[in-house]
N, C-alpha and C positions, 0 to 999 in steps of 0.2 A: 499376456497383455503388456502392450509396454507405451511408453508416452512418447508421442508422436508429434508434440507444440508445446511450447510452452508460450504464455502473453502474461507481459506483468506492467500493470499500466499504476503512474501515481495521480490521484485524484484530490487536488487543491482550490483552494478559493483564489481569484485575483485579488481581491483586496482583505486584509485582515478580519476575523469577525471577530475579535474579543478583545481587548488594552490588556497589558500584562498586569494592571490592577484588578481586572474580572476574574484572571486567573485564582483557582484555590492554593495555590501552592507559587513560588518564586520562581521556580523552571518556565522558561516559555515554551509556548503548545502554539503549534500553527493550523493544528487538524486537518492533518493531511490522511489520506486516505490510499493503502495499498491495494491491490485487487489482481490476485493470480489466477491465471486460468489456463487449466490442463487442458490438454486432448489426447485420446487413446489411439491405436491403429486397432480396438473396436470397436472405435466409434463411440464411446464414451467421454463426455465432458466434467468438468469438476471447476467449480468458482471458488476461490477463498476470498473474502474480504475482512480488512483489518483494519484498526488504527495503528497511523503512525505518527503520533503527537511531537516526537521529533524532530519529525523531516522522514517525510516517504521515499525520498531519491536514496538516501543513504540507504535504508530500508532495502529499498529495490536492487540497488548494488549488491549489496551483499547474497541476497533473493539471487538474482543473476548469476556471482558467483559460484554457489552453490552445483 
């Protein structure tokens, strides 16, 4: 079996949900959201989702390099 697609999408808000006073900690968090998705040539699928408090794009680049 071998992987036949790969799809890796980032999943963000348009507008901020929290002030970086809300946050617990001084790093800023944007909650962004990764989510990869396999496909097999047997027709097998696989979802991963993640946080990527981050930055999902960065995330995903690298996810991509890979």
């Amino acid at each position: 079996m071998k992987i036949s697609d790969i799809e890796i999408r980032l999943c963000k808000p348009r507008e901020p949900v929290m002030t970086d006073s809300e946050l617990r900690d001084t790093q800023k968090s944007d909650l962004h959201f990764l989510i990869i998705k396999l496909k097999t040539d047997a027709g097998i699928d696989g979802v991963s989702m993640g946080f990527a408090g981050m930055g999902a794009e960065m995330a995903g680049n690298v996810a991509a390099s890979l």
